[in-house]
GULORO-840771 format. One record per residue: residue in one letter; x, y, z of N, C-alpha, C in turn. Coordinates in steps of 0.02 Angstrom, whole numbers, plus 32768, in hexadecimal, padded with zeros to 4 digits. Layout:
aXYZXYZXYZ...
END
This chain:
xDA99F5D580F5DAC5F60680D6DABFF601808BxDABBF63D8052DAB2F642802ADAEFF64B7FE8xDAF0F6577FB9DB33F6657F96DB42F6B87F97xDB27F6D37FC5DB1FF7257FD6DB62F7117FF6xDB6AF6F4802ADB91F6EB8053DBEBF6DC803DxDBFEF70E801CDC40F6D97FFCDC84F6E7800ExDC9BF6CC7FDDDCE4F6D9800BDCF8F7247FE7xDD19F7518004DD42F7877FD9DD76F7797F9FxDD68F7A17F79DD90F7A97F3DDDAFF7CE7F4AxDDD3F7E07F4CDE1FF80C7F49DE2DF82E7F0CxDE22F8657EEFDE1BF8857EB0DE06F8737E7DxDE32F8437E5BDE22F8357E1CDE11F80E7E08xDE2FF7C27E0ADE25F78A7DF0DE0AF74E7DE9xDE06F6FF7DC4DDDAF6AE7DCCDDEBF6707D97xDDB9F5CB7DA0DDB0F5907D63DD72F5847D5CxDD6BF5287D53DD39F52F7D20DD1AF4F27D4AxDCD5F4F67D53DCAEF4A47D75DCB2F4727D45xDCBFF43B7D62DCD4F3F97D41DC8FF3FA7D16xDC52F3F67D1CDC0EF3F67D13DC13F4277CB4xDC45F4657CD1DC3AF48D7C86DC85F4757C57xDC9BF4477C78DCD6F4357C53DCD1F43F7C1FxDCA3F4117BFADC8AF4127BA9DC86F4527B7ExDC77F4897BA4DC6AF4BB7B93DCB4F4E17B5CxDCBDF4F67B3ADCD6F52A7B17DCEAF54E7B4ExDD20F57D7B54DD29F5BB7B72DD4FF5F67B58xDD2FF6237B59DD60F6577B53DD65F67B7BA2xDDB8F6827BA5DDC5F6857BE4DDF7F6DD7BDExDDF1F6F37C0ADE14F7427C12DE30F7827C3ExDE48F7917C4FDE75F7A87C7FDE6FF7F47C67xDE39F8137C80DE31F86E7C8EDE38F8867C44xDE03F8567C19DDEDF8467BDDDE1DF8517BB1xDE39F81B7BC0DE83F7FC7B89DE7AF7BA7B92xDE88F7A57B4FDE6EF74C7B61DEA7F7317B62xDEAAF7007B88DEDBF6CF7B8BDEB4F6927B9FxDEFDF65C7BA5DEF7F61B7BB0DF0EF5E57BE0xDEDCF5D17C00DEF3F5B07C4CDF2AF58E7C39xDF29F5567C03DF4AF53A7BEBDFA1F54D7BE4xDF9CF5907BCCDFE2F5947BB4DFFDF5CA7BFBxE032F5C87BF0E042F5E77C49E06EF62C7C32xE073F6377BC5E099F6737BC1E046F6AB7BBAxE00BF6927BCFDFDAF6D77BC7DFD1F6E87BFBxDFD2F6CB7C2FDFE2F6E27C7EE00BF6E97CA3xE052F6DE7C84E081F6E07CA1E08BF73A7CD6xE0B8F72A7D06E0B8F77E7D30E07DF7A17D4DxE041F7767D2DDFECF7A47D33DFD9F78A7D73xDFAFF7C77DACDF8FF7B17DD3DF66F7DF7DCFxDF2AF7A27DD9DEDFF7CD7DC2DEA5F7A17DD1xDE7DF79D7DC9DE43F7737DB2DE26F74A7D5ExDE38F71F7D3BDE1FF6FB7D0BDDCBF6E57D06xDDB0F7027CEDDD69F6E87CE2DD70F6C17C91xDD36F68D7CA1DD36F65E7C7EDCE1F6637C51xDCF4F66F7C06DC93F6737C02DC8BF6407BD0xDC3EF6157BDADC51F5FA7B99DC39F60F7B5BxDC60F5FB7B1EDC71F6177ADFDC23F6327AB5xDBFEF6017AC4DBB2F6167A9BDB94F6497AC1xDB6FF63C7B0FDB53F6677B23DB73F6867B40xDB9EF68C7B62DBCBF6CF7B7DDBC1F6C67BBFxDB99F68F7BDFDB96F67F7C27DBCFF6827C45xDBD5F6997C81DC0FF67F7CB8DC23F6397CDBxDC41F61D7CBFDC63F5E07CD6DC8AF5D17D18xDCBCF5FC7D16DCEEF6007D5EDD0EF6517D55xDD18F63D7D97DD60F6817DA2DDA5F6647DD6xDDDCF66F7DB8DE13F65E7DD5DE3CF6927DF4xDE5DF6987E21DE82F6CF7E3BDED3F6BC7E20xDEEDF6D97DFBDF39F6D77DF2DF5DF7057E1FxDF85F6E87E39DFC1F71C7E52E00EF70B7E34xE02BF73D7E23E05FF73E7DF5E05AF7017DC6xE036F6EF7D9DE022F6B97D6AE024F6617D7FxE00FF66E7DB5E00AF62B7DEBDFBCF62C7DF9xDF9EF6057E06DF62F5E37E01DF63F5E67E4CxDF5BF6107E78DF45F6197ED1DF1AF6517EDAxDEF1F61E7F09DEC1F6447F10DE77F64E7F28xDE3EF6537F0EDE0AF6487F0FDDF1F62B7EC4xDDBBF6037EBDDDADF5E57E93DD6AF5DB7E96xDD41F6067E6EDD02F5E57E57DCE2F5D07E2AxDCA3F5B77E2ADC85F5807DE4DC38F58F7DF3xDC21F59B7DA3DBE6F5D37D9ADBD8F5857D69xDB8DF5807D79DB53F55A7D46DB17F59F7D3BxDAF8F58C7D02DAB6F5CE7CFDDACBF60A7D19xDB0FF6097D1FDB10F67D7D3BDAF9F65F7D85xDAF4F6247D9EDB09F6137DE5DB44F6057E07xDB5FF61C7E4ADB8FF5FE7E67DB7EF5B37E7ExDBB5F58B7E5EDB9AF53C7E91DBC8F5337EAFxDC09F5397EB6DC34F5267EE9DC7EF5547EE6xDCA5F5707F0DDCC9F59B7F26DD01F5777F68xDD3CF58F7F48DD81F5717F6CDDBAF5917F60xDDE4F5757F8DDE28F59D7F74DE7DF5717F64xDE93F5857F5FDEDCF56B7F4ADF08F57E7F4FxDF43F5477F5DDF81F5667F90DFA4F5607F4DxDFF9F5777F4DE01EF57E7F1BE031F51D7F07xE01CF5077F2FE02DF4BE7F18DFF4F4A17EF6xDFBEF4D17EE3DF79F4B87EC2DF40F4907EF6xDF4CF4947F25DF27F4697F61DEF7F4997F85xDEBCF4777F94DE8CF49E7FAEDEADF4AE7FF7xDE8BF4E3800DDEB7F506803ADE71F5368055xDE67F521808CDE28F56980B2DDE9F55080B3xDDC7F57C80AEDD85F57A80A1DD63F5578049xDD26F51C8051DD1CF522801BDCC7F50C800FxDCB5F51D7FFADC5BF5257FE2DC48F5127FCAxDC0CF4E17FBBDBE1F4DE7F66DBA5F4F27F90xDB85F50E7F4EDB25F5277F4CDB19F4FF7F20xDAD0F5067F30DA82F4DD7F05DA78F5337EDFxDA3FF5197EADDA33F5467E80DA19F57B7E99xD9F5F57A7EC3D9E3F5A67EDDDA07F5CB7F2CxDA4EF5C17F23DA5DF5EB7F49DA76F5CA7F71xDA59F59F7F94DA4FF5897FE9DA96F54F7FD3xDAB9F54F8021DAFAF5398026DAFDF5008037xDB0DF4DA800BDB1AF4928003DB38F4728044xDB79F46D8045DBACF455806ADBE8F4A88071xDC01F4A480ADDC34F4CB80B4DC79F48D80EAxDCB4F49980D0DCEFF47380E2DD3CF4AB80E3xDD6EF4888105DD8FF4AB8109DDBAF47480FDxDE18F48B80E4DE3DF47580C9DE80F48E80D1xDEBBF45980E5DEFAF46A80FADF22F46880C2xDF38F46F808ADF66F4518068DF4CF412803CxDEF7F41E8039DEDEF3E28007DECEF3AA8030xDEC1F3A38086DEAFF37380A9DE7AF39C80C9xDE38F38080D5DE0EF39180FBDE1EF3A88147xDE0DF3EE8174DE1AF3E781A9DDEDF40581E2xDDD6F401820FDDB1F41A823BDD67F4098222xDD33F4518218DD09F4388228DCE9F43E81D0xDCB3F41281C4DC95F4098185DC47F3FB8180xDC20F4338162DBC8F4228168DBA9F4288126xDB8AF3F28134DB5CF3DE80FCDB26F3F08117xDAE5F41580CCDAA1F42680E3DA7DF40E80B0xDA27F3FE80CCDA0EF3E780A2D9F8F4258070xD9DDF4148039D9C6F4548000D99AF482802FxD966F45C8071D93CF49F8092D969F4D080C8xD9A7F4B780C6D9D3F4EE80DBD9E7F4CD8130xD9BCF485814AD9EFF4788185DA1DF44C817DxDA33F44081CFDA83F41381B9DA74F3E581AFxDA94F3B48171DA8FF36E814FDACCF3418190xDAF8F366818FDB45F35A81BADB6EF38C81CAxDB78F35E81EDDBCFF39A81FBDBDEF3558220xDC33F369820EDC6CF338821FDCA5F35A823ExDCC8F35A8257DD10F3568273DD42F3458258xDD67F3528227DDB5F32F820DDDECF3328251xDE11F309824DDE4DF3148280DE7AF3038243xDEC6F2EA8251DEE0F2F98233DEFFF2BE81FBxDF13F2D181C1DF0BF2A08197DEDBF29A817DxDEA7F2DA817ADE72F2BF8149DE3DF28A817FxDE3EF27781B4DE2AF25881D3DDE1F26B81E6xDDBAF23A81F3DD6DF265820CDD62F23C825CxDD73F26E827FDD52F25D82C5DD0EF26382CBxDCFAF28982C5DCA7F28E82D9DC74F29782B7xDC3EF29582B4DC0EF2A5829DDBC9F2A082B0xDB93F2C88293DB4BF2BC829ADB25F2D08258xDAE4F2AB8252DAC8F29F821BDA86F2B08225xDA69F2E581F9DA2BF2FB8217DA08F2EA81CBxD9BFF2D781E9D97FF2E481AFD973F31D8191xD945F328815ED925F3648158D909F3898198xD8F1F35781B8D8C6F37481F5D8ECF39D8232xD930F37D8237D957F3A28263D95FF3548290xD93BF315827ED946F2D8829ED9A1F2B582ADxD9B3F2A382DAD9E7F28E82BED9EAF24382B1xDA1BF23E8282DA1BF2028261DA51F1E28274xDA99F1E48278DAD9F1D88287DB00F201829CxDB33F1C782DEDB66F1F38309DB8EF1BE830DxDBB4F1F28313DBFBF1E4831DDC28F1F88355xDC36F1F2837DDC5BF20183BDDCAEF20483C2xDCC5F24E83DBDD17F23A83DCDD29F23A842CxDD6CF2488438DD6EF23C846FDD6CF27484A6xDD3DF2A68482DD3DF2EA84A9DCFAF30E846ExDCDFF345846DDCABF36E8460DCD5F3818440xDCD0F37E83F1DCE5F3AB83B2DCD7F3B6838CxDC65F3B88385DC4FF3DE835CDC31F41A8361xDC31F43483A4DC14F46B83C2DC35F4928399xDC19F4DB837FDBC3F4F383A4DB81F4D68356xDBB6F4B78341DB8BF4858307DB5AF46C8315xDB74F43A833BDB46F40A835DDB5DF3FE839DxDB34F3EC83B2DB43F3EA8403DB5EF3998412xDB97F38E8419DBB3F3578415DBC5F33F8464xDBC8F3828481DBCFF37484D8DBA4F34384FCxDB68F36184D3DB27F33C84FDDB09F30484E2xDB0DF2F68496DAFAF2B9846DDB2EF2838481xDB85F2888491DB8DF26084A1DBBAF24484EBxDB88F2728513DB8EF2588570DBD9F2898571xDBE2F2B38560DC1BF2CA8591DC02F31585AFxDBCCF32C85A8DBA4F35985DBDB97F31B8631xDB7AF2F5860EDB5CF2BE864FDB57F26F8624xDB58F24D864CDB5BF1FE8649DB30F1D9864DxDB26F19A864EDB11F19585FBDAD8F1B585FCxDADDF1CE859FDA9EF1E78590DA7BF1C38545xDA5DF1A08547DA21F191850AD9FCF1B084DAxDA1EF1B3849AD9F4F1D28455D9D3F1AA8433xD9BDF1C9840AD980F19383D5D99DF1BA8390xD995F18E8359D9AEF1998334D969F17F82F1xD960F1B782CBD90AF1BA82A7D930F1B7823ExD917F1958211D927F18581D2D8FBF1C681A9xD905F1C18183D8F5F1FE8149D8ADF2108157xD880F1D8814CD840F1DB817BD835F1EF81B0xD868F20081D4D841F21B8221D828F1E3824CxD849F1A58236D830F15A8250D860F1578284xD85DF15482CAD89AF13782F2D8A6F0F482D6xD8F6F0E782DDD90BF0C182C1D94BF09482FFxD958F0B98326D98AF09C834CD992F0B78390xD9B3F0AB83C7D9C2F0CF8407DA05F0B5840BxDA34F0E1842CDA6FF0DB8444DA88F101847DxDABCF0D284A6DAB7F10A84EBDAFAF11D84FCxDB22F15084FEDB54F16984F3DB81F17B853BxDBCDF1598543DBE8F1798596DC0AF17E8581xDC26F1CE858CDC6AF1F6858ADC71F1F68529xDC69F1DD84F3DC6EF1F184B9DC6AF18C84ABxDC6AF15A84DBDC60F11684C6DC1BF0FD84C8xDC13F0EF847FDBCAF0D8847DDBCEF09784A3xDB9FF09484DDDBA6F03D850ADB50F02284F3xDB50F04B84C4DAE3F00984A5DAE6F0338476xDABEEFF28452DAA8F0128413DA6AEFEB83F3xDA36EFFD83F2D9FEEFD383DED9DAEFEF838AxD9E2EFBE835ED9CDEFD7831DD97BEFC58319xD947EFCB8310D8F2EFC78310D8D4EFB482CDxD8B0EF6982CFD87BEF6E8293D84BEF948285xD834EF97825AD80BEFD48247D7C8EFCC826CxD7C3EF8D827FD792EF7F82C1D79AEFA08313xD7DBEFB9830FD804EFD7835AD812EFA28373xD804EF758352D83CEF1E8390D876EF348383xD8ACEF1983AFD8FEEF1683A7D90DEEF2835ExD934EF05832FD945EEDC8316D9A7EECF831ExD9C1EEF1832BDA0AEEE8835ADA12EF0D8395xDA3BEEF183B0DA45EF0383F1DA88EEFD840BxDAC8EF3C841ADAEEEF248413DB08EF50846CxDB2FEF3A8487DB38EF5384E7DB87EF2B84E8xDBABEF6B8501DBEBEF63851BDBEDEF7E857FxDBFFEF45859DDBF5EF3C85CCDC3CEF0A85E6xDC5FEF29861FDC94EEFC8654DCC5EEE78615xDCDCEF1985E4DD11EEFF85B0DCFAEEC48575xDCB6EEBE8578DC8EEE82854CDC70EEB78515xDC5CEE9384E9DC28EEB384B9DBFFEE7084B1xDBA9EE9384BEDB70EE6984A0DB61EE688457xDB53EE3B843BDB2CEE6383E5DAF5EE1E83F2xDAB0EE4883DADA7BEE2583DFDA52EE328391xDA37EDEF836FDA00EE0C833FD9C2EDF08352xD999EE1D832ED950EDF98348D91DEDF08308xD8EAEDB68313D8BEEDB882BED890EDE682D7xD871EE068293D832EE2B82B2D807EE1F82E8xD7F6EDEE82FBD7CDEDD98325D7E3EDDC8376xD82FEDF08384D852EDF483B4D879EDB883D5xD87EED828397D8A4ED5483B0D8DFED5783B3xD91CED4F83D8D969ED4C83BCD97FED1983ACxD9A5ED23837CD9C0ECFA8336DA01ECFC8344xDA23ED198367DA64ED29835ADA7EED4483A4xDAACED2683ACDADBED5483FADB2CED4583F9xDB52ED7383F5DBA5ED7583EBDBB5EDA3843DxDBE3ED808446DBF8ED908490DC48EDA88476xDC50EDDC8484DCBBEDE08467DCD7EE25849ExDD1AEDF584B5DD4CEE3484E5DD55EE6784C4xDD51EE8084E4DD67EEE084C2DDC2EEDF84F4xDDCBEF0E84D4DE21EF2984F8DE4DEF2C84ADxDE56EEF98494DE93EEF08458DE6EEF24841DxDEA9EF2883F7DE95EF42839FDE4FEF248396xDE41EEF08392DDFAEED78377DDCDEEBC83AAxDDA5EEAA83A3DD73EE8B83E9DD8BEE4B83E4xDD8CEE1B8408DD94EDD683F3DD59EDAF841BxDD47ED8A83E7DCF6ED4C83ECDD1AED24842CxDCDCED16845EDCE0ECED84A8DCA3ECBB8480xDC6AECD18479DC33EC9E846BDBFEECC1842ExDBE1EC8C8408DBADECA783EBDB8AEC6483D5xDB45EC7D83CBDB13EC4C83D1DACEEC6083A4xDAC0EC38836EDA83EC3B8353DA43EC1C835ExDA17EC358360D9CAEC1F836CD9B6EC14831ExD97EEBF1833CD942EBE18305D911EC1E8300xD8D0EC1182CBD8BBEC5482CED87FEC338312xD878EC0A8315D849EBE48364D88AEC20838ExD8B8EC118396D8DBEC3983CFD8F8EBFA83F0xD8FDEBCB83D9D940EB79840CD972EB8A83ECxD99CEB8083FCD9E4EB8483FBD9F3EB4483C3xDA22EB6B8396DA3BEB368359DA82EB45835ExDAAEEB4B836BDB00EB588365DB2BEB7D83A3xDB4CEB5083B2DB76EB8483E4DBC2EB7883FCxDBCCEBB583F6DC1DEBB083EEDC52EBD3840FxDC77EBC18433DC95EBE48474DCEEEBEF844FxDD00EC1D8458DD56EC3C8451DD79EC39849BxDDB3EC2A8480DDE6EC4184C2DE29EC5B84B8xDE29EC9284BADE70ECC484A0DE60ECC68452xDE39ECA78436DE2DECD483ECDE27EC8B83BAxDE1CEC4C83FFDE38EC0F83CCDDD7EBE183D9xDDB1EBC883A6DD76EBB683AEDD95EB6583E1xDD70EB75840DDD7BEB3B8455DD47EAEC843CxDD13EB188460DCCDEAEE845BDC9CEB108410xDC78EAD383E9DC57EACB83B7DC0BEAAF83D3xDBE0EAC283C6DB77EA9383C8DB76EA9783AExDB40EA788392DB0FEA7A835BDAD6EA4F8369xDA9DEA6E836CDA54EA458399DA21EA398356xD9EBE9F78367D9D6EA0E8344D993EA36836ExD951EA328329D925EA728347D8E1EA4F837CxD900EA0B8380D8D6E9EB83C0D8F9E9F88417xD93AEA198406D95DEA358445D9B2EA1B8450xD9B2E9CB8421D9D3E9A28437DA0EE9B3840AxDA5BE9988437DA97E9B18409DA93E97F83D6xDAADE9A1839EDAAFE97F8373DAFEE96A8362xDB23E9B38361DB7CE999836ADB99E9B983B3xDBDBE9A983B2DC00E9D283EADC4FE9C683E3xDC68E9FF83CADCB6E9FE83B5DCD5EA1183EFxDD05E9F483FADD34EA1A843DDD73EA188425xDD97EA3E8428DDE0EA4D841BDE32EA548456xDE32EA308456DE6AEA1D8488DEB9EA37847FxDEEEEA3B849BDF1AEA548490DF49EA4184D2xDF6BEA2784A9DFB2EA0E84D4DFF5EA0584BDxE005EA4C84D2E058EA5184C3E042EA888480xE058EA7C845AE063EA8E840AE01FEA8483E0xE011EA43840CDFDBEA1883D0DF92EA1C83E9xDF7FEA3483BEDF27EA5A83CBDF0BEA128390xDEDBE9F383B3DEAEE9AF839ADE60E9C783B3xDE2CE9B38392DDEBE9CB8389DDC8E969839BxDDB2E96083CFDD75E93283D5DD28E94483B2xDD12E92F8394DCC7E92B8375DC97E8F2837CxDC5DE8FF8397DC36E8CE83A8DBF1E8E68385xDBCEE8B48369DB9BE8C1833FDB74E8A2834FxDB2EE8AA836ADAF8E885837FDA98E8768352xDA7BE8778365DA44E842834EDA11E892837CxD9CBE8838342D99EE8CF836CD991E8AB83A5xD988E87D83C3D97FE83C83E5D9B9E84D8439xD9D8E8798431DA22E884845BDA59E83A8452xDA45E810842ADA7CE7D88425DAC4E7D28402xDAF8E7D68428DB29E7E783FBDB27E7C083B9xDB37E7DB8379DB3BE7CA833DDB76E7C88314xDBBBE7E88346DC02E7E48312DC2DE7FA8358xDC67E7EA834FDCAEE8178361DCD4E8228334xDD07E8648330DD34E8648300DD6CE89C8317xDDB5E8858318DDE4E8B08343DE09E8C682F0xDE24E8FF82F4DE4FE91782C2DE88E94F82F0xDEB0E94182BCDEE7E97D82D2DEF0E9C782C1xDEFDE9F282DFDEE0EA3782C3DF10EA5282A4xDF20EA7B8265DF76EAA08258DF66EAD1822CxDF91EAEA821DDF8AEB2981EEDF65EB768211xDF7BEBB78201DF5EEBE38217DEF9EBC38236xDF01EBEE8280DEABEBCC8281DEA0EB9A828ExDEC6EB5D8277DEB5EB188276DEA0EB118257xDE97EB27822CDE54EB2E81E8DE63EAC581C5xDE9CEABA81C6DEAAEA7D81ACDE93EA3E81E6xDE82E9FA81D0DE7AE9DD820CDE92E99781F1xDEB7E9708211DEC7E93981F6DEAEE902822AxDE96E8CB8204DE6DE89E821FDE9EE8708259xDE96E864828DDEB8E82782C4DE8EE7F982E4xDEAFE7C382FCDE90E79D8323DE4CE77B82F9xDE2CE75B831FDDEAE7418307DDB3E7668308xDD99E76682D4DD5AE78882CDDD1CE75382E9xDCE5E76582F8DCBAE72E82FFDC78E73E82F9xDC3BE70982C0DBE4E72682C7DBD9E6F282EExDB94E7168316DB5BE6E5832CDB22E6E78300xDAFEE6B6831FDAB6E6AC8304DA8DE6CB8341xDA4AE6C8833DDA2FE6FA8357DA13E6D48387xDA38E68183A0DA28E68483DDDA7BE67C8408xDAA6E69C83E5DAEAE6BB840ADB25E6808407xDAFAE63B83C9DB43E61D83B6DB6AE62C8384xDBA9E618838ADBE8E6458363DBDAE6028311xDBB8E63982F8DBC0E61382A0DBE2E61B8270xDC1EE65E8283DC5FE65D8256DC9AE67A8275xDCD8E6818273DD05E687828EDD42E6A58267xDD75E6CA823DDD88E6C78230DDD0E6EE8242xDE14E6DC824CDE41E6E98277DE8AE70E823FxDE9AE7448259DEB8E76C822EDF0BE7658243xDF4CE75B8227DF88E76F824EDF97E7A98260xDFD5E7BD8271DFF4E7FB8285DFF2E8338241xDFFEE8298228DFE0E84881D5DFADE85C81B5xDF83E83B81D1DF36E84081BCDF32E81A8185xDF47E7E38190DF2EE7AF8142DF13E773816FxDEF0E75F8142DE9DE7408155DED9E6E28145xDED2E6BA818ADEF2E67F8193DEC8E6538196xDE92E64681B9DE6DE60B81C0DE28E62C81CAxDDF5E61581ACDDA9E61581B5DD90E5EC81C3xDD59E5DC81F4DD2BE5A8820BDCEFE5B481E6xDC9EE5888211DC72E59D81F8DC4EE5618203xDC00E5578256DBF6E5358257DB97E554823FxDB80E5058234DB1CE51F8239DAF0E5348278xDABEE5318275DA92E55782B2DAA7E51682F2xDAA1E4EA82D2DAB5E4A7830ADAFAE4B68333xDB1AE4C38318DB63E4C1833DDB94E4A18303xDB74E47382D3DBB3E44282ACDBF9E473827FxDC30E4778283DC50E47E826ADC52E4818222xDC42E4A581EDDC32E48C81A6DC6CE49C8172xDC97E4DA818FDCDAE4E78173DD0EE4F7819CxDD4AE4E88180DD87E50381AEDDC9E4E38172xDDD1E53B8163DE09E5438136DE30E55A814ExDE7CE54F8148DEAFE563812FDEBBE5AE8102xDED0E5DC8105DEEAE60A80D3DF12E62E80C7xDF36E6228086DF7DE63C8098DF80E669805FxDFAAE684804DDFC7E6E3802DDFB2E6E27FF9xDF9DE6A97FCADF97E6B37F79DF53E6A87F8ExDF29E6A07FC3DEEEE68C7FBBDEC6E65B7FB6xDF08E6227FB1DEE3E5D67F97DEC4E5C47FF2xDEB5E58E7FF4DE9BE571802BDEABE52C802FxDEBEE526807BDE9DE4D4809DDE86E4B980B3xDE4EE4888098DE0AE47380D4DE2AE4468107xDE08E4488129DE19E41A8178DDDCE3ED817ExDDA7E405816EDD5EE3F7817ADD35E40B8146xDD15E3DE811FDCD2E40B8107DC8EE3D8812D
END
């Protein structure tokens, strides 16, 4: 659509594009000049105001006054071109139909407007004249839907609501499964490069696969039995990455997730239960665990066991803390901590009170001999028992 295409003027009358702001104007009303500014040269007048500017006499805007109120239609002229066209309710708010053009004519974007909130339907085109977008407002200014096309007519991005509401725009029935079930699109980048697949039931995207520029997966994301998958992958098609989380509530909430190496063994893994981290790994990249946190809970009081081992699988530490604060995020030390040596005898020990303040430390050699055992009390000092 071109700037041929416009809205009606209504007899007589017309501001100014932000772009010619700078500009000088002489502005005039059925060639009498007046001033936007002052409200006694338009006062009672309904007409049209054209706006020119002062050196060359170009057309700037045209405003529609009705009885010396600013409603109306509104357009904005660059080079003796139309670039964009709208209208205005008596509260100054866009209201209807509203337009911008490229220089040559061809129609930018067209939108519509309730009272100065976006509503229904809204399309964007590229400069060769197809659709860039179109969207859906609902209400509040809100954007339910959308699709995103290339130059080519490729599409690029969608958006799904909970029913077909970009037709006869775009065909939203059938891009997202509510003609038939499921149905699978591909989705192509400025290049004309496929870039992704996604597979759509009833208006819920349940996959979504994003592509290296090689066509390997590089995410991978599948909602399935109230779960959501999210997968990443390295170029080469290894996965690096896997998050497991319930769907149903306001947000998804994490069950498990787990990182790989770029070999593809497993380095981290970490299990939720109701939204609270349960179980902790950590391996190293010969296979073997390296930690393992477990988090316990009884009554009120949520306490975290940690065990730290040797690449060897030989345990190498224990250590219990208490969990508090939003999260647990805080952990206060209890009980005895304890290292081994790496053939699994205990070579330090150190034992915490109900408080988490550090009371007595041991500490024997590879032999077994006992070589320290302190005492420790609140200021820090110490008492040997043994050296």
């Amino acid at each position: 659509m071109t700037a041929k295409s416009l809205l009606p003027l209504a007899g007589c009358c017309l501001l100014l594009h932000c772009g010619a702001a700078l500009a000088i104007q002489d502005c005039e009303i059925n060639r009498q000049p007046v001033n936007p500014n002052n409200g006694y040269t338009t006062e009672g007048k309904s007409c049209v105001m054209r706006c020119k500017d002062k050196d060359s006499g170009a057309l700037l805007r045209e405003q529609e006054i009705r009885n010396g109120k600013f409603i109306g239609l509104v357009r904005f002229y660059q080079d003796g071109k139309l670039t964009q066209e709208y209208s205005v309710n008596d509260k100054g708010n866009r209201d209807g139909v509203a337009r911008e053009f490229a220089a040559n004519g061809q129609m930018l974007r067209e939108e519509n407007y309730a009272n100065g909130q976006q509503s229904g339907m809204a399309k964007n085109f590229h400069k060769n004249g197809k659709l860039r977008r179109a969207t859906f407002y609902g209400l509040g200014n809100s954007e339910q839907a959308y699709a995103e096309f290339n130059e080519g007519g490729q599409l690029r991005e969608l958006r799904c609501s909970d029913k077909a509401v970009l037709a006869p725009v775009v065909d939203d029935g059938a891009l997202c499964g509510f003609a038939r079930t499921p149905v699978t699109i591909e989705f192509f980048n400025d290049k004309a490069e496929l870039r992704a697949r996604a597979t759509y039931d009833a208006g819920k995207r349940v996959r979504y696969e994003t592509l290296w520029d090689n066509g390997k997966t590089s995410q991978l994301e599948e909602n399935s039995n109230g779960r959501r998958i999210e997968r990443s992958f390295s170029r080469e098609g290894i996965k690096r990455r896997e998050l497991v989380s319930r769907l149903g509530g306001k947000y998804p909430m994490k069950e498990r997730q787990q990182e790989f190496s770029e070999s593809g063994t497993l380095l981290d893994d970490r299990q939720w239960i109701d939204g609270e981290l349960s179980v902790e790994k950590h391996f190293f990249l010969n296979g073997q665990l390296r930690s393992l946190s477990e988090t316990l809970e009884d009554g009120k009081q949520r306490s975290v066991n940690i065990k730290n081992y040797y690449d060897s699988g030989i345990l190498a530490g224990e250590e219990h803390y208490l969990k508090s604060g939003t999260g647990g995020y805080r952990q206060q030390a209890i009980g005895t901590h304890k290292s081994y040596n790496q053939r699994g005898m205990m070579v330090a020990a150190s034992t915490y009170d109900g408080r988490g303040r550090l009371k007595h430390e041991r500490s024997w050699d590879d032999a077994g001999r006992l070589i320290r055992d302190d005492e420790v009390f609140e200021d820090g000092s110490r008492k040997a028992y043994a050296k």
